[in-house]
N, C-alpha and C positions, 0 to 999 in steps of 0.2 A: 089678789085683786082680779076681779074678773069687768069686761067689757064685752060693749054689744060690738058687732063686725057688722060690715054693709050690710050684708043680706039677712042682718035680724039677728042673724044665731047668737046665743051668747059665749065666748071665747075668752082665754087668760093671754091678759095683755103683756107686750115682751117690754120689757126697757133694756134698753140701749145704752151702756155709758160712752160716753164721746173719747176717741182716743188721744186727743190732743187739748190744749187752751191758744185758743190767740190773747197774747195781754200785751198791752202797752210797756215802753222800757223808755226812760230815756237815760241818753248816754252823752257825754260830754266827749264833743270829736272838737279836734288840732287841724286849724286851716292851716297850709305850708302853700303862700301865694306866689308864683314865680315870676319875677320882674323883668325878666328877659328869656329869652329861647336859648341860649347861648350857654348850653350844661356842661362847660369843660371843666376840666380841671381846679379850677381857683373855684369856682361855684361850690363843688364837693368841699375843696379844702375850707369854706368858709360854711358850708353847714359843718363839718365838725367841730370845727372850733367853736358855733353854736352849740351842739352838742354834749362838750366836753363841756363849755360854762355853766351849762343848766340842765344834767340830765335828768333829769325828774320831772323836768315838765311834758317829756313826751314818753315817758315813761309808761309801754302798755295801754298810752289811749291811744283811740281808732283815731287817723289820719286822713284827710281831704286834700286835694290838687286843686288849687285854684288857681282857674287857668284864663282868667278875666281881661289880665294884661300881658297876653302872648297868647293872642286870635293865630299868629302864625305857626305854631308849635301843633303842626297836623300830622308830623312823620310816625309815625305807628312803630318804628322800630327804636326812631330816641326815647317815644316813652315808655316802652318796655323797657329799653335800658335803663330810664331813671328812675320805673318802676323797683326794677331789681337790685340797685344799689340803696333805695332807701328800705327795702325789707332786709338787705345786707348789713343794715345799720339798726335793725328791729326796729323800725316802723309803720306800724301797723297799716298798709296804705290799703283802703277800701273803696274811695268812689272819688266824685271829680265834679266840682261846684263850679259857676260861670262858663260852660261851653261855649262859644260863641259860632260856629258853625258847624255845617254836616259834617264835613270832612273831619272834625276835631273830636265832632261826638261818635261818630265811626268809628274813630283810630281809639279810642277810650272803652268803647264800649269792644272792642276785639280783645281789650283787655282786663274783662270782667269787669272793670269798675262800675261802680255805680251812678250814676247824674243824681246828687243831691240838692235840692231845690231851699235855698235860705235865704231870708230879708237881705236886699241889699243893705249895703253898711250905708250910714248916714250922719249926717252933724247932731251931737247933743243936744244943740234944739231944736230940732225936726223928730228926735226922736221922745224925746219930752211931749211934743203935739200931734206927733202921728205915727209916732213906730210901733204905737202898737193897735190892732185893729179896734175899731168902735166897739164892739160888745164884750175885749178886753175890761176897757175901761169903763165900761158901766158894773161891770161886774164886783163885787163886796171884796176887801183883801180875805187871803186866805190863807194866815199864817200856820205854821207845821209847828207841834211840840214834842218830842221825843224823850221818855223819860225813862231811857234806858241804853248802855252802851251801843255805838256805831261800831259793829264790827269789821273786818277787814275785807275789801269788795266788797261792801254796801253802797249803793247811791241812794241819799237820800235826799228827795227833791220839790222846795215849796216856789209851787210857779208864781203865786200872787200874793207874796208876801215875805214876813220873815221867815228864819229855821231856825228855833231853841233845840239845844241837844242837854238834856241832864244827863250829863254821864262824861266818859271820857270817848275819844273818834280815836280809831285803828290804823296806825299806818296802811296802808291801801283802800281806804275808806275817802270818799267825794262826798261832801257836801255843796249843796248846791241851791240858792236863793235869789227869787226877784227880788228879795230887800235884804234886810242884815241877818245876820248870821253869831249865836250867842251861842258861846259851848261852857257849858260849868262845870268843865273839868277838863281833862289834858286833850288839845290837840295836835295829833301827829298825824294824818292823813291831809290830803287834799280840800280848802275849802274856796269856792267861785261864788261872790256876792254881789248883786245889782247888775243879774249875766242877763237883762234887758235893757241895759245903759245907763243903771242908775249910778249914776256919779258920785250921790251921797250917799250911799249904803256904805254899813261898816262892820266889818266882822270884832269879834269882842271874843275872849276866853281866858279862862282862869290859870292855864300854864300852856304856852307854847312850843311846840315843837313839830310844827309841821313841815309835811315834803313841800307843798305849795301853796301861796297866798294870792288872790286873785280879786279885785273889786272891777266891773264892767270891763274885762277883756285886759285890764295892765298886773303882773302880776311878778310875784318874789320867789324865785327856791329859796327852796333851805340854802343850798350857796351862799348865794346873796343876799340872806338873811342874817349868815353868819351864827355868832355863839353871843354875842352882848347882851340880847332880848331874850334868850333860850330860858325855858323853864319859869319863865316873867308870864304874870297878870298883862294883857297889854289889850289896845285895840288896833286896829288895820283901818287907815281911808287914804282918800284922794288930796292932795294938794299940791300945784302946781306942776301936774300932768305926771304925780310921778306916788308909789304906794309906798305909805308913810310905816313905822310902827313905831307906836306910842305906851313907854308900859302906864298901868295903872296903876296910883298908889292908894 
């Protein structure tokens, strides 16, 4: 391939491959909101005990401080320390949502964290009429089909619509949907449905056996899921503020 060069001459052009990609990711991060300043003792012993009931749901995903209600919590050396007792307990702790002053985003940011900027939380029906921006909503759905197995660490993610998976989902595999969530064949990884407040989304699969179930932010371990529904046709929704499973006959 040959080109002309500014001053006329004709010269062999060089290409350049780029050494990197910027690409988009999205990752499902774990708010852990603190409702008082007060990180003694009994606070610890009652995240673990959290913990112990449901370790799966924090299992390896990235972790946020939300520090929205404890404006006072400025000491830079407590939350190093409670930095370091929840990566003591492998949680992935990375950045720190609702700052509410200098002093607070100083003492955060001395300790690497990140300021993560997310929708304040809202009532179902505000978020029904406004939680999501206008040109969301004008926008067509955008349902995902996937017609092949969800491997293990896969996210895969339909922002405006449902997620079909043909195939079976991979223990450490996320799925993740604005609206319902259909898997036709076994799931055993993680799946998060109506994660923009859709109340009615419903996840649906042909054998059961996942780590976690989740419809707009309320969600089941395996734990809590138990062995009764395991290995069951069933679906997952919402009623009466609490996530249901239902098998299918």
């Amino acid at each position: 391939m040959r080109t002309e060069t500014a001053n006329g001459r004709s010269g062999r052009a060089t290409v350049t491959a780029q050494p990197f990609q910027i690409r988009g990711r999205f990752i499902t991060a774990i708010a852990l909101r603190l409702e008082s300043a007060k990180l003694d003792a009994a606070f610890y012993e009652a995240l673990d005990e959290h913990l112990h009931r449901a370790p799966q749901l924090l299992l390896n995903a990235p972790l946020l401080l939300d520090l929205g209600l404890v404006p006072g919590l400025t000491d830079k050396e407590v939350l190093r320390a409670l930095v370091a007792e929840l990566r003591k307990r492998n949680l992935q702790v990375f950045g720190v949502q609702n700052v509410s002053s200098d002093p607070q985003r100083e003492a955060t940011e001395a300790l690497g964290l990140i300021p993560v900027a997310i929708g304040r939380e809202t009532s179902v029906e505000k978020a029904g009429k406004s939680g999501r921006s206008k040109i969301d909503r004008l926008l067509p759905p955008d349902n995902k089909l996937i017609t092949k197995p969800v491997r293990s660490g896969q996210v895969i993610f339909a922002e405006r619509g449902d997620l079909t998976v043909i195939g079976s989902v991979s223990s450490g595999a996320e799925l993740v949907a604005s609206g319902n969530i259909h898997v036709y064949g076994t799931l055993r990884g993680r799946a998060f449905a109506g994660v923009h407040g859709n109340e009615s989304a419903r996840i649906f699969c042909l054998r059961q056996e996942a780590e976690l179930l989740a419809i707009a932010g309320i969600y089941r371990t395996s734990e809590s899921i138990g062995d009764t529904l395991r290995n069951h046709s069933l679906q997952v929704f919402l009623k009466d503020e609490g996530l249901y499973l239902e098998a299918l006959t």
